[in-house]
C-alpha positions in Angstrom: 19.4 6.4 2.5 16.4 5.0 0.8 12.5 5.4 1.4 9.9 2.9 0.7 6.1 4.4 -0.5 3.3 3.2 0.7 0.1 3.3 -0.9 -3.9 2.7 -0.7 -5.8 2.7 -4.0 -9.5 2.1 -5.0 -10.3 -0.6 -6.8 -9.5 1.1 -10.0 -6.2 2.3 -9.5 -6.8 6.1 -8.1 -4.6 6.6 -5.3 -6.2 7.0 -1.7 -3.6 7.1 0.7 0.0 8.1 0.4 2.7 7.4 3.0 6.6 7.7 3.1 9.0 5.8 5.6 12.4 4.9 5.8 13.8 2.4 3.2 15.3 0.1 6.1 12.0 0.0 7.9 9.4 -2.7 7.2 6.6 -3.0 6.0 4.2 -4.3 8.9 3.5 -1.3 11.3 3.0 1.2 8.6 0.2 -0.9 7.5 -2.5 -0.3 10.5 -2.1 3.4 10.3 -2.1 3.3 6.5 -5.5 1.6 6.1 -7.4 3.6 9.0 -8.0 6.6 7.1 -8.8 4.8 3.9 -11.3 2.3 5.7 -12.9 5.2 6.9 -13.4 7.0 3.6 -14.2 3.6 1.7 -15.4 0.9 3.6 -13.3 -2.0 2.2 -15.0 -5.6 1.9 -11.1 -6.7 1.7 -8.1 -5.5 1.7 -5.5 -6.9 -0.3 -1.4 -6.3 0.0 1.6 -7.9 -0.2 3.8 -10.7 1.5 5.6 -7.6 3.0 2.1 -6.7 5.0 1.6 -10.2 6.5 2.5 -8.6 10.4 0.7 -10.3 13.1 -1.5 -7.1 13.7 -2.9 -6.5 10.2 -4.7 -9.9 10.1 -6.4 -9.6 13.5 -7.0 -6.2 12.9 -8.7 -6.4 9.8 -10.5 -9.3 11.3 -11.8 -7.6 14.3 -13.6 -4.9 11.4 -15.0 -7.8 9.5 -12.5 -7.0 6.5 -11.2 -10.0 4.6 -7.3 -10.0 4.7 -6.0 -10.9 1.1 -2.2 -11.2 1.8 -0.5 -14.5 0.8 1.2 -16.3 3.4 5.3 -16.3 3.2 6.6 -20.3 2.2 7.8 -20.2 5.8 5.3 -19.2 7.9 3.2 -21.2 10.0 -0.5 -21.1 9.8 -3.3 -21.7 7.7 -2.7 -20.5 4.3 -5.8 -20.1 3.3 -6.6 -16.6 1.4 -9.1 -15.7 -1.9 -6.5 -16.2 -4.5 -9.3 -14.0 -7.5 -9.0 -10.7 -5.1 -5.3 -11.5 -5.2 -5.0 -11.0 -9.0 -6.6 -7.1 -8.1 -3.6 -6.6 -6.4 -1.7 -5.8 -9.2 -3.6 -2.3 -9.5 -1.9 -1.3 -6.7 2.0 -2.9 -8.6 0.3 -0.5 -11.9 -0.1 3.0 -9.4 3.3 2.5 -8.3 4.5 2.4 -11.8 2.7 5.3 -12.9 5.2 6.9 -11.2 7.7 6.7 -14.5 5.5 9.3 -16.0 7.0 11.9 -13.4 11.1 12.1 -14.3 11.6 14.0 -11.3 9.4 11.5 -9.1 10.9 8.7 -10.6 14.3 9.8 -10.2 14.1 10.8 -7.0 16.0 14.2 -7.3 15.0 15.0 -3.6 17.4 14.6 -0.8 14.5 15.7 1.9 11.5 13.2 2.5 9.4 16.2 3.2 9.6 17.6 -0.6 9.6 14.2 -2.1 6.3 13.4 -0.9 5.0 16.9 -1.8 6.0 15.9 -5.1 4.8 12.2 -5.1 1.5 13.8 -3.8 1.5 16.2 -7.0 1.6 13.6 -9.0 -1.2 11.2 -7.6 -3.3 14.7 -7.9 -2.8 15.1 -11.6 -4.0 11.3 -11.9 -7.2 12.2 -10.4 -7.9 15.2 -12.7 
């Protein structure tokens, strides 16, 4: 069985928060109690993410914090698709952390059968990044 990563980073890449879940899980209510602890550490003007993040909480949630929501509406979904389409292109920072992860073989790989160890290990690695 598969697990997705989850991940908050600063503007410039550096990994803030990690967080592992189940691969057949989505996206949308891991993202509340991802960005809490980050929002309290960095005080985000916005916060940008992907399609996968559009839930019907984030947005109002966000909102409520006066944080602008940069997630791009899906083709199908009703609404106003309005969203800043320049703090959109910074969201491929985030696409460029994940990938770092190709510089760990056993993190890449995925060697671990327990969740537990693989996100000890994924944790490892976003801790060399910072030194």
């Amino acid at each position: 069985m598969g697990s997705k990563l989850h991940l908050i980073t600063e503007r410039r890449g550096k990994p803030i928060t990690l967080r592992l879940t189940a691969g057949q899980r989505h996206e949308s209510p891991d993202a509340i109690p991802l960005v809490e602890p980050a929002r309290l550490r960095l005080w985000p003007d916005a916060v940008a993410g992907a399609k996968g993040y559009r839930g019907t909480d984030l947005r109002p949630w966000l909102g409520a914090r006066e944080i602008v929501a940069v997630i791009p509406h899906r083709t199908d979904e009703r609404g106003p698709n309005a969203y800043d389409r320049e703090l959109d292109k910074e969201r491929s920072m985030i696409e460029r952390t994940l990938n770092r992860r190709k510089h760990h073989r056993r993190v890449a790989t995925r060697y671990e059968k327990l969740a537990a160890t693989y996100l000890a290990l994924v944790t490892i690695a976003r801790i060399l990044e910072w030194l």
